[in-house]
C-alpha positions as semicolon CSV with decimal commas, in nm:
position;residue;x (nm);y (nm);z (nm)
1;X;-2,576;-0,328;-2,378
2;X;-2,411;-0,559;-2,131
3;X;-2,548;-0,509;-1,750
4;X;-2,277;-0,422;-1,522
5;X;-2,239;-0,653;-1,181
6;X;-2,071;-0,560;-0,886
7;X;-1,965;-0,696;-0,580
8;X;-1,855;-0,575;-0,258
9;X;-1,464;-0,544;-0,228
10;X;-1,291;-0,453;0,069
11;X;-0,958;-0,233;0,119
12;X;-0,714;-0,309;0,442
13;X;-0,441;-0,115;0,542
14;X;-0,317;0,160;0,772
15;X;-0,505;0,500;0,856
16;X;-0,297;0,679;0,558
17;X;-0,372;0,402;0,276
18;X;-0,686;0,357;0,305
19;X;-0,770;0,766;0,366
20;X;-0,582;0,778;0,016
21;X;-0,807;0,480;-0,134
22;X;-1,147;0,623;-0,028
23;X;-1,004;0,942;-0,182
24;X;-0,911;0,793;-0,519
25;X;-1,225;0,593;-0,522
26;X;-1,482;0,778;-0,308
27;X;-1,789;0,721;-0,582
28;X;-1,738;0,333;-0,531
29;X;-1,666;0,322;-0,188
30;X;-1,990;0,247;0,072
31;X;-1,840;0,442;0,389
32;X;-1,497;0,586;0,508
33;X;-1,239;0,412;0,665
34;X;-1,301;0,269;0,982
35;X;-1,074;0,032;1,231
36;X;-1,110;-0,275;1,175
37;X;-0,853;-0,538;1,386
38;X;-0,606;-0,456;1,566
39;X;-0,424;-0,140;1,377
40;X;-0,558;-0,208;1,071
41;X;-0,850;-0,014;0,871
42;X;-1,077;-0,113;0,592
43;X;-1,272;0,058;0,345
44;X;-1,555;-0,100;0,158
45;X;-1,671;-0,086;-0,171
46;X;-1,820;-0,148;-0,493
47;X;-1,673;-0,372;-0,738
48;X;-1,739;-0,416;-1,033
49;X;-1,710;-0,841;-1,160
């Protein structure tokens, strides 16, 4: 069996896209959305490579 490998990722957007990524994802992700620059959010994750 192959070992999986992940990476970190990293979702940016507005308030409402990424509160609907870490919902769609919320196993991968490593914390909720939090402002990042300016207006814009982010949401971190797990990715797998």
């Amino acid at each position: 069996m192959k070992e999986k490998r992940y990476t970190i990722g990293e979702f940016i957007g507005t308030l409402e896209e990424c509160t609907k990524f870490y919902e769609e994802h919320k196993d991968d992700c490593i914390a909720p959305p939090y402002l990042y620059e300016g207006s814009n959010y982010r949401v971190t994750y797990w990715k797998e490579i």
